[in-house]
Short mmCIF file of the C-alpha atoms (twelve columns), coordinates in Angstrom:
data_MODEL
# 
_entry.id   MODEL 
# 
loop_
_atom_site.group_PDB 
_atom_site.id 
_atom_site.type_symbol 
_atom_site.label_atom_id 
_atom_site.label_alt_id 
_atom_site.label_comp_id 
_atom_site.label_asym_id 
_atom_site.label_seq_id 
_atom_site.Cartn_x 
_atom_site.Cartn_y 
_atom_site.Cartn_z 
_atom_site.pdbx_PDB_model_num 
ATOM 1  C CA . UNK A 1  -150.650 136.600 -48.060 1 
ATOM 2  C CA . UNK A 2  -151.394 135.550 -44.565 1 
ATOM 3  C CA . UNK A 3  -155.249 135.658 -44.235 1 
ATOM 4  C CA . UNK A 4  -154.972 134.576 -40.570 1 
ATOM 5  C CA . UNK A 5  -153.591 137.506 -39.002 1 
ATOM 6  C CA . UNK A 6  -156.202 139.332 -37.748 1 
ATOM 7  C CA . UNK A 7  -154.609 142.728 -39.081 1 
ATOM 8  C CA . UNK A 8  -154.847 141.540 -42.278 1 
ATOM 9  C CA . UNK A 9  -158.584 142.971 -43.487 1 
ATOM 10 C CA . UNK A 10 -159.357 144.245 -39.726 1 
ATOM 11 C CA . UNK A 11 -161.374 140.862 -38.980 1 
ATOM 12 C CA . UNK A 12 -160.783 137.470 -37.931 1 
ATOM 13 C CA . UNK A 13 -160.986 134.428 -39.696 1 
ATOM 14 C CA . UNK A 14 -159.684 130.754 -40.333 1 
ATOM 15 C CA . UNK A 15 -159.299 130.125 -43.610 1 
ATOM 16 C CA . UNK A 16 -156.213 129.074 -46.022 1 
ATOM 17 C CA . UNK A 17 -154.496 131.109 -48.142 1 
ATOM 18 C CA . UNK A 18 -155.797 128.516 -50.670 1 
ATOM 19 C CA . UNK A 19 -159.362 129.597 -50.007 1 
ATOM 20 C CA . UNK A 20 -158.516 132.829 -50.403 1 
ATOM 21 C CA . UNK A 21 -157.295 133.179 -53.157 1 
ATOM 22 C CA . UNK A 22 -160.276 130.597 -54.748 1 
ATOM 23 C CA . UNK A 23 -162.681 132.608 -53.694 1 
ATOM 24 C CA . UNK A 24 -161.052 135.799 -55.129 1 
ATOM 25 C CA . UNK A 25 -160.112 133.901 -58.266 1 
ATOM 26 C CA . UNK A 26 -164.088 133.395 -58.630 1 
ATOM 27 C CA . UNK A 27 -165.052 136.809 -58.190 1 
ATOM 28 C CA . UNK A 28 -162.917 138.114 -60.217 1 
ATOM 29 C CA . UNK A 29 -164.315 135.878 -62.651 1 
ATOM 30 C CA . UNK A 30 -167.956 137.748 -61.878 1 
ATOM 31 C CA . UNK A 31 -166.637 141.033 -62.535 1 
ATOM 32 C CA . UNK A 32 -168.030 142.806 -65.302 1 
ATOM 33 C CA . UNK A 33 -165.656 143.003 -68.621 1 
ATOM 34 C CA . UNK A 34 -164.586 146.983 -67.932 1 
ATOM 35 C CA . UNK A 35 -163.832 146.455 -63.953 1 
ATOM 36 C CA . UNK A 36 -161.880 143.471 -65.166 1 
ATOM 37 C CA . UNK A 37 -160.437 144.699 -67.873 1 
ATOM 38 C CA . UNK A 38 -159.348 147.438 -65.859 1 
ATOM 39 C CA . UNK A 39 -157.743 145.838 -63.053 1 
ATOM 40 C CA . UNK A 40 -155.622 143.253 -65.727 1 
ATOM 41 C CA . UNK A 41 -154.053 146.158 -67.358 1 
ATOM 42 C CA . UNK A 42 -153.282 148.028 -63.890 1 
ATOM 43 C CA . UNK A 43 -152.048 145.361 -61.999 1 
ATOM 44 C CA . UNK A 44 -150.914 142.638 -64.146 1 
ATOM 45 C CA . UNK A 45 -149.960 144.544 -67.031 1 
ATOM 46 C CA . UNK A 46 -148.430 147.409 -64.841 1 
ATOM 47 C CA . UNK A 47 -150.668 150.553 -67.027 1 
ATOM 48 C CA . UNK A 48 -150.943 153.370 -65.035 1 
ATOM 49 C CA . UNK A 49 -153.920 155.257 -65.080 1 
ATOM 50 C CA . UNK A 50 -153.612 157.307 -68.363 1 
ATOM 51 C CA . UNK A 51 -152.265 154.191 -70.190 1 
ATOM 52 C CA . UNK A 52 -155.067 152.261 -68.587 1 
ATOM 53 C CA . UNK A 53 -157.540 154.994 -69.554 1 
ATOM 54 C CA . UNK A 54 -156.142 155.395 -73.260 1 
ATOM 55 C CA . UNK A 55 -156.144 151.731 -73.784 1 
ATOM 56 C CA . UNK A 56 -159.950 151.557 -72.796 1 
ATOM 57 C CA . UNK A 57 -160.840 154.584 -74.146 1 
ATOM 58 C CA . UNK A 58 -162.052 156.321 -70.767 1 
ATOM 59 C CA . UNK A 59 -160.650 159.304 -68.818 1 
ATOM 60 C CA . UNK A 60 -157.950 158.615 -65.991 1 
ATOM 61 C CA . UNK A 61 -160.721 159.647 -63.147 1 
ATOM 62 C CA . UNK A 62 -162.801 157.106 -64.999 1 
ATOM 63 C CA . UNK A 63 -160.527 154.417 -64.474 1 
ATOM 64 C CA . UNK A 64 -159.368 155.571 -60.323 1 
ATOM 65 C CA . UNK A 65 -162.848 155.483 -59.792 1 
ATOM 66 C CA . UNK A 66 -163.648 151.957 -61.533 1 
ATOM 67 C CA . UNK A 67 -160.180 150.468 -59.817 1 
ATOM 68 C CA . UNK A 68 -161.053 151.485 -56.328 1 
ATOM 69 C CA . UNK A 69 -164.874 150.884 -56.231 1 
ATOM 70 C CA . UNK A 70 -163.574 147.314 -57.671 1 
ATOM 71 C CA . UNK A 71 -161.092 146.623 -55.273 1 
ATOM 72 C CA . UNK A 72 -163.347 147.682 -52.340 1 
ATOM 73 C CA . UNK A 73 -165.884 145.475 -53.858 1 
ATOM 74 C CA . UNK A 74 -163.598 142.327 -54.544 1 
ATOM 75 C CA . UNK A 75 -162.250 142.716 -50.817 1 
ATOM 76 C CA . UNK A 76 -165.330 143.155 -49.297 1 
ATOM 77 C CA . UNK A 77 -166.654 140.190 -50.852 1 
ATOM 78 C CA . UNK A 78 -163.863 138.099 -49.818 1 
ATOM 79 C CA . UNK A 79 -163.768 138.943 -46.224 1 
ATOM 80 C CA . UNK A 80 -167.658 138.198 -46.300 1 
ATOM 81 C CA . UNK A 81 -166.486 134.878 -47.827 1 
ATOM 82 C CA . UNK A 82 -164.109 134.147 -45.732 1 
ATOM 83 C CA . UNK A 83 -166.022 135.236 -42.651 1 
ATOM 84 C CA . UNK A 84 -169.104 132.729 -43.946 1 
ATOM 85 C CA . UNK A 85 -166.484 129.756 -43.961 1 
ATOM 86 C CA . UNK A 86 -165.149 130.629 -41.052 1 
ATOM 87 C CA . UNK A 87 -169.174 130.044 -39.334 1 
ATOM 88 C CA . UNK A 88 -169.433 127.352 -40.750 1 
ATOM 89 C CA . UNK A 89 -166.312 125.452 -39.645 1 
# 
């Protein structure tokens, strides 16, 4: 991940990959236990939706629409983050 390129999010900022990924490490620690649970099973466990959705007991649209207002979420926090580090270097 190369957070410097300015294509990256659509914004600018200076901070290190090691920042980055800090800061998303801690708010994905924040995340409530369904929006995380969801996002281990779909992206480190590799569960599509219906195996993500059977395994937490919730439909398939359930679990699209917890994944992507998550992600949004996660990167929109980060690029505030990163932006707010970036001010204050």
């Amino acid at each position: 991940m190369d957070f410097h390129r300015k294509d990256c999010l659509n914004c600018e900022f200076d901070a290190s990959d090691d920042e980055a990924l800090k800061l998303l490490t801690q708010r994905l620690a924040q995340l409530p236990q369904i929006p995380k649970k969801v996002l281990a099973l779909y992206y480190y466990e590799n569960l599509g939706p219906a195996e993500t959705a059977t395994a937490l007991g919730l439909t398939e649209n359930e679990i699209e629409l917890i994944r992507f207002q998550t992600v949004r979420l996660l990167r929109n926090k980060l690029v505030d983050d990163l932006k707010q580090i970036d001010r204050s270097a």
